[in-house]
C-alpha positions as CSV (number, residue, x, y, z in Angstrom):
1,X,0.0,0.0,0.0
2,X,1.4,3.7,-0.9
3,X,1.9,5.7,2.0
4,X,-0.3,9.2,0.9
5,X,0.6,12.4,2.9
6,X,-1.4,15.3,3.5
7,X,-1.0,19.0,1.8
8,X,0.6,21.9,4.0
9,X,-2.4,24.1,6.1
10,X,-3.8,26.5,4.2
11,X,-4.7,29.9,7.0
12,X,-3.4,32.8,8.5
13,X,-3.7,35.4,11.2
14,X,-7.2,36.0,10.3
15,X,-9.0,32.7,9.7
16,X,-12.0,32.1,11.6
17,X,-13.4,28.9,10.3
18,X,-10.8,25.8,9.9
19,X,-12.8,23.3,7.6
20,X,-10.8,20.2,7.6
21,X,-10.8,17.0,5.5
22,X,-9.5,13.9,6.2
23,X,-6.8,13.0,3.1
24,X,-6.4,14.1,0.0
25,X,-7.9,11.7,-2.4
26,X,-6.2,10.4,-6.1
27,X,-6.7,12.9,-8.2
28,X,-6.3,15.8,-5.5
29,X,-2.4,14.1,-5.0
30,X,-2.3,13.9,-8.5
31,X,-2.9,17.8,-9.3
32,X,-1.5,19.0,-5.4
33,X,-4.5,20.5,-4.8
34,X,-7.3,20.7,-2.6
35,X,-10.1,18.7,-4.0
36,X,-9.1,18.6,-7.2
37,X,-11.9,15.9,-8.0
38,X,-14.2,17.4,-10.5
39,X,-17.0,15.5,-9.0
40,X,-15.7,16.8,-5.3
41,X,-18.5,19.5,-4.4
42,X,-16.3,21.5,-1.8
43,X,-15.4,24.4,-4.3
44,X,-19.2,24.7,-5.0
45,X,-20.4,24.5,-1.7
46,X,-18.0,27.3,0.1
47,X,-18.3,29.5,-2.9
48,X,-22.4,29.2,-2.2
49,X,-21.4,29.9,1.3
50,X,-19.0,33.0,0.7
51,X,-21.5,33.9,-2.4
52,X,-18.2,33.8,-4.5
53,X,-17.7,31.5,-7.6
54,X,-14.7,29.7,-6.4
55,X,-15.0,26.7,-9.3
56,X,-14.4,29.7,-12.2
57,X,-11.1,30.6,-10.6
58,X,-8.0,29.3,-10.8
59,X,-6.8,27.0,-7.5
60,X,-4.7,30.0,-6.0
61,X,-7.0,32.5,-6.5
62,X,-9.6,30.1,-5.1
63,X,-6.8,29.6,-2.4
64,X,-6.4,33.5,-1.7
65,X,-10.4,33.9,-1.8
66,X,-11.2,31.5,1.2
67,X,-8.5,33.7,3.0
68,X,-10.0,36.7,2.3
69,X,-13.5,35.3,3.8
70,X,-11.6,34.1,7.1
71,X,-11.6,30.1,6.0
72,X,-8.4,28.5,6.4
73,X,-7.7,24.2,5.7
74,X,-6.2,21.2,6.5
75,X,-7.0,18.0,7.1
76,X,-7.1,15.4,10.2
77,X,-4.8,12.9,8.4
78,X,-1.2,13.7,8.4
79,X,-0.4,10.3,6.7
80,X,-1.8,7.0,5.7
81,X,-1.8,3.9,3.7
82,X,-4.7,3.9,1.2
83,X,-5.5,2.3,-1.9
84,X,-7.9,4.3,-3.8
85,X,-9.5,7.4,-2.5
86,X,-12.3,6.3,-0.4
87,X,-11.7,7.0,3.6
88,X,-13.1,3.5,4.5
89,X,-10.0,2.5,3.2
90,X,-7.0,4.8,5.3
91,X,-5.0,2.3,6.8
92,X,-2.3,3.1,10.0
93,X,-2.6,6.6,9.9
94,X,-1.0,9.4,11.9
95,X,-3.0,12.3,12.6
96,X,-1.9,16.2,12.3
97,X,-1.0,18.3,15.0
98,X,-4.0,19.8,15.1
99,X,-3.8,21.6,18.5
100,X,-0.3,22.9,17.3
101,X,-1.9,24.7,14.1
102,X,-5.0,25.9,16.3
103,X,-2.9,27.8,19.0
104,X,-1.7,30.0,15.7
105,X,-4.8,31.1,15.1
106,X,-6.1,33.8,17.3
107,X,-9.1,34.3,15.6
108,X,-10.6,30.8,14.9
109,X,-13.8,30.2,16.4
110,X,-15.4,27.2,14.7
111,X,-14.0,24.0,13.6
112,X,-15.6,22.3,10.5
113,X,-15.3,18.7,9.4
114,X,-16.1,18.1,5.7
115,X,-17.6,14.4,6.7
116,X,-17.9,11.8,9.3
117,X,-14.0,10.5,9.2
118,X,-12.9,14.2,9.4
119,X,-14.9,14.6,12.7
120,X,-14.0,11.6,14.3
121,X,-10.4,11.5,14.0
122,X,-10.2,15.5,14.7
123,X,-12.0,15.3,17.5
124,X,-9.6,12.7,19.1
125,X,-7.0,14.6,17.9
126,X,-8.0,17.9,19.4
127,X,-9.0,16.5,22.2
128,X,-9.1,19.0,25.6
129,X,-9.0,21.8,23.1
130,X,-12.4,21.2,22.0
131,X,-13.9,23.1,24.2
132,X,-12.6,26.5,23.3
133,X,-14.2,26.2,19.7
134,X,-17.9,25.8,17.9
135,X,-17.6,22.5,16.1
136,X,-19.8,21.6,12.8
137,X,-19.9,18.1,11.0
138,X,-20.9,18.7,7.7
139,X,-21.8,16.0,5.3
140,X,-19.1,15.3,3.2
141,X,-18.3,17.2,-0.1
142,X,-17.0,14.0,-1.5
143,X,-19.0,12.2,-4.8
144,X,-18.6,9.0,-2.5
145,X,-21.4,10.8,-0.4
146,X,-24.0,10.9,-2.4
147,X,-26.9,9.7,0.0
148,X,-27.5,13.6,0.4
149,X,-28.7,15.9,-2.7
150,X,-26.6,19.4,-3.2
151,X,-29.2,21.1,-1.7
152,X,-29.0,19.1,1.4
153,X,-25.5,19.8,2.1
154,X,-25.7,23.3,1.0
155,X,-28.1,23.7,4.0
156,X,-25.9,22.4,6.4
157,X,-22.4,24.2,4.8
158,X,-24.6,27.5,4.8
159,X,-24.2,27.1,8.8
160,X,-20.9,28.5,8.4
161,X,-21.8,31.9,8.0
162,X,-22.6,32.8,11.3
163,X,-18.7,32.3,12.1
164,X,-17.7,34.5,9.0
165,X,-19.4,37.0,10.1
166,X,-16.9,39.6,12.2
């Protein structure tokens, strides 16, 4: 099994919302890039939340805009074994240093997880820090979950506007 790492944190002295994933899939490691999957509905869900069309821009752009709206990410997963994409399938994994990343971040207030494997291994990893933040499971962007329509997890991603808000 190939041992797949994670990309570096993407946030900075503002970022008020850290939406974390668990680890970059194929064709995100493939293009080193954020969900890079075409089918991946994370650009089209934040830019819905942010009201910004994040999918039309190229990926720093898209990169700079999430700054600009206070949204910083990461994911749980620092490392893994993995065949394929899917996050049933992460195998011996070491988690990020979560609680290292959120002390540099004066600002953050809420803690998203795009998807049930984000949340679970976040929240072990965060573990006494949890209670300084607002935490929000979304349902995953992935095209893996697709027991939930667009508009579904639109709802629930819209949530993260109350944090944006300064």
């Amino acid at each position: 099994m190939t041992l797949k790492r994670c990309f570096p944190p993407v946030v900075d002295g503002n970022t008020r919302v850290l939406v974390l994933g668990s680890l970059p899939g194929e064709v995100s490691l493939a293009h080193n890039q954020y969900y890079a999957h075409k089918q991946n509905k994370f650009w089209f869900l934040v830019g819905d939340v942010i009201e910004r069309d994040l999918v039309g821009m190229d990926y720093q752009d898209r990169l700079d805009t999430l700054l600009g709206h206070c949204i910083g990410l990461w994911d749980v997963v620092a490392k893994a074994q993995r065949v394929g994409s899917l996050d049933s399938r992460i195998r011996n994994h070491a988690s990020n240093d979560l609680v290292a990343l959120v002390e540099t971040l004066p600002n953050l207030i809420a803690i998203a997880f795009n998807g049930g494997t984000a949340a679970k291994i976040g929240m072990r990893a965060l573990g006494e820090k949890a209670d300084r933040y607002q935490f929000i499971r979304l349902p995953s962007s992935s095209p893996a979950y697709a027991v939930v329509s667009y508009q579904e997890k639109l709802a629930d991603w819209c949530r993260l506007r109350e944090y944006l808000a300064g």
